[in-house]
N, C-alpha and C positions, 0 to 999 in steps of 0.2 A: 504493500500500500504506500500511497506519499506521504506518510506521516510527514512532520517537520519539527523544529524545534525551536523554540521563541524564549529571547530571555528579557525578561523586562525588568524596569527600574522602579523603585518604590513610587507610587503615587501613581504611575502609567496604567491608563485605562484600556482594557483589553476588549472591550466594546462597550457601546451604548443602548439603551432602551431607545427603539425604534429602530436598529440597522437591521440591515438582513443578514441571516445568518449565513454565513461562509465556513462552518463545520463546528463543533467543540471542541473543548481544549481540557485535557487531562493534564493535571496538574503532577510535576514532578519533583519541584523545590517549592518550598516557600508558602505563603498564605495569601489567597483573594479574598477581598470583599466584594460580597452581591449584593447591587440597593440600588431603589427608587431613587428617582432624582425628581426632585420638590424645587422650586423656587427658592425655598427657605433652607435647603439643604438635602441633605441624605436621611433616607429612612434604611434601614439596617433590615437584610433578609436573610445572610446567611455568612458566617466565614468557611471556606472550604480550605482544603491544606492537603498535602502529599497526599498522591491517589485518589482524590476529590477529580470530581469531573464539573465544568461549568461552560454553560452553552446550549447544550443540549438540549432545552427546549423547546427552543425555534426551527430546532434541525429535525425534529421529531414531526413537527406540527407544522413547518415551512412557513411559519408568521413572522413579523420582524420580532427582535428581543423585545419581550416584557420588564426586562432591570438592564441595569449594569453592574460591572463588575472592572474594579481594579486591582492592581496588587498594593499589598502593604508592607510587603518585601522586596527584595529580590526575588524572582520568580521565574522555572524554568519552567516552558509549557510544552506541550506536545499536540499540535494542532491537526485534528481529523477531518479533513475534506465533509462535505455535503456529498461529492462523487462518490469516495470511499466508505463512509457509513450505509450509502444506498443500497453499496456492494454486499455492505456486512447484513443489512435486515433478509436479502436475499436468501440466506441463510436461516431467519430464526422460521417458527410458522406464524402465522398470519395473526393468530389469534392474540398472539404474544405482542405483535404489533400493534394492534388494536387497543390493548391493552396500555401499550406506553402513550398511545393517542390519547385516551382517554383520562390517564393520569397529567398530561402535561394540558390538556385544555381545563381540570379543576385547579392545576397551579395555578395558571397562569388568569382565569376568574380569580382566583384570592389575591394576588399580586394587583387585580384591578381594583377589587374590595377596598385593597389598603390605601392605594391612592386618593382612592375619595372619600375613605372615612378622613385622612393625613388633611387634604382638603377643604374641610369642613372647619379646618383651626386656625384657616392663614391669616383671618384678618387682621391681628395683633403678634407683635414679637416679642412679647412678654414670655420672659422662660417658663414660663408654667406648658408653654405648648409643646415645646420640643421636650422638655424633664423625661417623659415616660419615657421616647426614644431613646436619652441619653441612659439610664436606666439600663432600658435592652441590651445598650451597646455593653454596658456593664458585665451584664450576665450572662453576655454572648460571649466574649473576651475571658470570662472567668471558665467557663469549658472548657476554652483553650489552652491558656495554660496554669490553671490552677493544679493544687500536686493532692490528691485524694488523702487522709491515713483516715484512724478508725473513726475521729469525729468530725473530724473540720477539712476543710479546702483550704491552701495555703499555697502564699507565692510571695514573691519578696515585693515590696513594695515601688521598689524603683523600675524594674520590669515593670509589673502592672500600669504604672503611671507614663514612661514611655511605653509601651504601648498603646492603651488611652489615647496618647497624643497624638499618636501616630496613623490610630485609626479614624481619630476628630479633626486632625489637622487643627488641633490647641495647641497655644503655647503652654509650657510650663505650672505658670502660675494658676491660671485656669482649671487647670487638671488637680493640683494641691487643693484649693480650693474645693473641689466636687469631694473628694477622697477624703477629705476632713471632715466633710458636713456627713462621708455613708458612715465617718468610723464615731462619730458624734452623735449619731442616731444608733450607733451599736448595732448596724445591718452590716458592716464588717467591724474587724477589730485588729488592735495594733499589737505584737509580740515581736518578740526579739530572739534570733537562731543564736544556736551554738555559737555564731561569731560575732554577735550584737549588733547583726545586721537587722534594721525593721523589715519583719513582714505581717501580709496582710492575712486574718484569717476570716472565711466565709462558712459560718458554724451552720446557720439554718437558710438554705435554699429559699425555701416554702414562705419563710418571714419575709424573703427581700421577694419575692412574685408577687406577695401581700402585699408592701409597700407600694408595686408599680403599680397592682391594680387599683391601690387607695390613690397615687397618684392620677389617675386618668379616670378615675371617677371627677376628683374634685376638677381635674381640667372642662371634663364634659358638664359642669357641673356654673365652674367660675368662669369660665373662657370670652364673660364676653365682660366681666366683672374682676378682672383675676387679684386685685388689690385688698379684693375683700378677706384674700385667706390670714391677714393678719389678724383683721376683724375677728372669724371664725377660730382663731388660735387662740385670742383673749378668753372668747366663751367656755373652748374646752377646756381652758385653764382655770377659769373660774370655778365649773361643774367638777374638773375634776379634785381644787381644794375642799370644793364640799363633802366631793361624799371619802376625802380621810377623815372629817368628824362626823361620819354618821357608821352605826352599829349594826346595821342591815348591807344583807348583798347588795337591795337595787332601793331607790329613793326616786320621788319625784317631784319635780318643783315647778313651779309655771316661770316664764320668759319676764313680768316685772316684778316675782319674787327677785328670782335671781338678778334681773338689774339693781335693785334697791341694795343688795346684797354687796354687789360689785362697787356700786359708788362709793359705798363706805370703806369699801377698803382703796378707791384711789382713779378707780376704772373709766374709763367714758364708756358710755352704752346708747349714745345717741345713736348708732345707726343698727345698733343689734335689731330691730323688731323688722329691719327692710329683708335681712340677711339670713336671721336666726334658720330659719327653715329649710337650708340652703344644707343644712345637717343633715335632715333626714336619711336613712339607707345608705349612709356610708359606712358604718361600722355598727356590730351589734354591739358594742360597749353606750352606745347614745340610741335611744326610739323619740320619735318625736310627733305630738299628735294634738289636737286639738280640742278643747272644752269651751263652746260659743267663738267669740274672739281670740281665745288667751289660747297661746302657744305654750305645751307642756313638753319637758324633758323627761326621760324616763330610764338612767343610769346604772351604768353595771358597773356597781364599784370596785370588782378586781378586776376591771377590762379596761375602764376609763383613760389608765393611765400609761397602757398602751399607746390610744388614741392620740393623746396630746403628744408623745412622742415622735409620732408620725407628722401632726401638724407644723412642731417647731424645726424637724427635719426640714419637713417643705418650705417653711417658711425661711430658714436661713440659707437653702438652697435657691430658692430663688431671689433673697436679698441679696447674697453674696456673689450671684450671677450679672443684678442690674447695676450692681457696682462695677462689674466689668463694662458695662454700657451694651456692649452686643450681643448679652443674653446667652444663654445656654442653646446656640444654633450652630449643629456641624453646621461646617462649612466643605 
């Protein structure tokens, strides 16, 4: 067959979303990223590495690319003709081909899915809209090379952060920045190896996919509002000092209880009653429901303080992003 052999430079894009396909490319060195391309940046679909295949989509289904893909290495490829794949299906049976058709046209609907859920958020560049993505790219990046033992995921901390950068095209600071705010939420944490080197360790998976999905609630939630999650952090802060003096699991207060509550210890609460319900169904540590006009809270007092932790993440995650001015947006 003409196989051939491509070697590319970090950041070199091996195609785009909309080209036609000209074969795929089985990966022999190095790591690709596969992603939407957005106005606003990159959305994240896959890192592929050694003996990873990418392309092969379009070559299956003969549409142009659905994403793009470049390297974030050095990268040796080995590129398959459209001629010489046609040669190889020649060979499987029919049904089997049918088969990858069919698999690469529900990809490639969900590839479409994502782009226009992604665009439903562009109207503002407030980091609250890219977070989740950044997030992703987190968790995507930690498969990679995070180092498994019996309890935690672990990797040293200066790898992980260039990387990061490298897969965000961040500088530096940026990247310290985000990594302080996951190991400050305690969704990773900081240790020191045998040679007091820092590394990162990521003990509960399950907690940080919580995280993303609490954040992209509150996006879906604040997105046309996104200033108010300070607002909303003050509340859970407040509900959540209440109920360390109360002697029951769960307690419930109405919304100008608890302002009255608030003022005296120092709070403004002027815009709580526009926002307050903006809580609803984000966490079962808070229910919130109504009696006539009055807005009631309904607390899980060993869950609450979950919640606030989640909120102050977000919220210092996205102060310390609009201090960088250009927000938390691969570029």
């Amino acid at each position: 067959m003409g196989e051939s052999l491509k070697i590319l430079r970090p950041g070199e894009v091996i195609f785009r979303a909309g080209d036609r396909s000209d074969g795929m490319y089985l990966i022999r060195k190095g790591r690709v990223l596969v992603f939407l391309d957005r106005p606003g940046g990159e959305f994240p679909l896959a890192i592929a590495s050694a003996g990873g295949i990418v392309g092969e989509m379009a070559l299956i289904d003969k549409k142009p690319r659905s994403a793009s893909a470049r390297a974030l290495e050095q990268v040796e490829l080995t590129h398959i003709s459209n001629h010489d794949f046609a040669r190889i299906l020649q060979q499987i049976p029919k049904w089997f081909v049918s088969l990858l058709t069919s698999l690469s046209i529900r990809l490639r609907e969900s590839n479409t899915h994502l782009q226009k859920v992604e665009s439903q958020y562009s109207i503002t560049p407030h980091p609250l809209e890219s977070l989740p993505k950044v997030l992703k790219f987190v968790l995507l990046l930690w498969t990679q090379i995070g180092t498994k033992d019996a309890k935690n995921s672990t990797c040293s901390r200066s790898l992980f952060e260039s990387e990061l950068a490298l897969i965000l095209s961040w500088d530096a600071e940026r990247v310290t920045l985000v990594t302080d705010a996951l190991i400050s939420s305690s969704l990773l944490s900081a240790v020191s190896d045998q040679s007091q080197l820092t590394c990162l360790s990521l003990a509960d998976k399950s907690e940080f996919e919580r995280f993303i999905h609490f954040v992209s609630s509150i996006r879906r939630t604040c997105h046309h509002k996104p200033l108010l999650i300070s607002e909303l952090t003050t509340i859970v802060d407040v509900l959540a000092r209440l109920s360390h003096e109360s002697i029951y699991d769960t307690f419930s207060i109405t919304l100008s209880d608890l302002s009255k509550h608030a003022q005296k210890q120092g709070f403004r609460t002027g815009g709580w009653q526009d926002c307050a319900e903006l809580l609803s169904d984000l966490d079962a540590a808070l229910m919130i429901s109504r009696m006539g006009r009055e807005v009631v809270f309904r607390i899980q007092t060993q869950k609450i303080d979950r919640l606030l932790v989640s909120f102050k993440s977000l919220r210092a995650m996205c102060q310390e992003s609009l201090s960088q001015s250009a927000g938390l947006t691969a570029t």
